[in-house]
C-alpha positions as CSV (number, residue, x, y, z in Angstrom):
1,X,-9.5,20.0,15.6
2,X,-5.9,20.4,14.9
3,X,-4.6,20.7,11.2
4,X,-1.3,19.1,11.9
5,X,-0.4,15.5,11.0
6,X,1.6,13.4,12.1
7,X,3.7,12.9,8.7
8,X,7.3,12.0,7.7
9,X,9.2,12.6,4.8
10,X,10.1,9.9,3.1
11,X,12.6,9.3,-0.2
12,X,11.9,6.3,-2.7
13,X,13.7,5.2,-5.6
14,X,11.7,3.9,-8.3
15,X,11.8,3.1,-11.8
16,X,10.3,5.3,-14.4
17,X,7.5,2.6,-15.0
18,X,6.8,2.6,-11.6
19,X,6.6,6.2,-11.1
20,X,4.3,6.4,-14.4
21,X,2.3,4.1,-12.7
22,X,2.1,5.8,-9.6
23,X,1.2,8.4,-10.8
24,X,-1.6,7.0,-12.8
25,X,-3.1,5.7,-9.8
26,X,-2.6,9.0,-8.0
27,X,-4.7,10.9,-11.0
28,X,-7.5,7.8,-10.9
29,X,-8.2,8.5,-7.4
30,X,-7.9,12.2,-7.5
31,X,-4.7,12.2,-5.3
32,X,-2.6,15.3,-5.9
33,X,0.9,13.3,-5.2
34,X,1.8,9.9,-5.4
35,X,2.9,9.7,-1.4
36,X,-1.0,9.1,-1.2
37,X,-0.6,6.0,-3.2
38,X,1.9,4.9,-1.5
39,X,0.1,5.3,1.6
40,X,-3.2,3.7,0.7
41,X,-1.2,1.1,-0.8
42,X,0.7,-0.1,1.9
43,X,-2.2,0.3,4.6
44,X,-4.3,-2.2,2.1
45,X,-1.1,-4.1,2.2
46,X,-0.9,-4.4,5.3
47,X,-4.6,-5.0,6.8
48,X,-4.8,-8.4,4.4
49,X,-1.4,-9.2,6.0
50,X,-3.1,-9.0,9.6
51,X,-6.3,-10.7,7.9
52,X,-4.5,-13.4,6.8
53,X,-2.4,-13.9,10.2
54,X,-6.1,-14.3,12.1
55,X,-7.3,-17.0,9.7
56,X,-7.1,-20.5,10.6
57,X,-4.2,-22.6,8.9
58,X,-5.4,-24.7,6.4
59,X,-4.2,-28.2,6.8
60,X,-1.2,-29.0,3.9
61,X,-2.6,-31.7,1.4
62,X,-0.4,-34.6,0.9
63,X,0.1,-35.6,-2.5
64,X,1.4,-38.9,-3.6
């Protein structure tokens, strides 16, 4: 099996809560950098997205 990923580098500007939390997250789940979180994070992000695109559409109550 090959060790090579297919991986880009990517730049992100944050603000310093935002990288404290990252980096919170990374050490909860034993990542050793925050581009992990950021990964997992938009993967979870994006399977609900598809989940919620395959759901039936709830008909609209009318209020009066």
């Amino acid at each position: 099996m090959s060790r090579k990923k297919n991986l880009r580098r990517v730049s992100v500007l944050v603000t310093p809560q935002t990288l404290y939390n990252l980096e919170r997250l990374a050490d909860m789940a034993g990542y050793g950098h925050i581009g992990k979180v950021i990964d997992k994070l938009t993967r979870d992000h994006m399977l609900a997205l598809s989940r919620a695109a395959r759901l039936p559409a709830k008909p609209q109550e009318v209020r009066r």
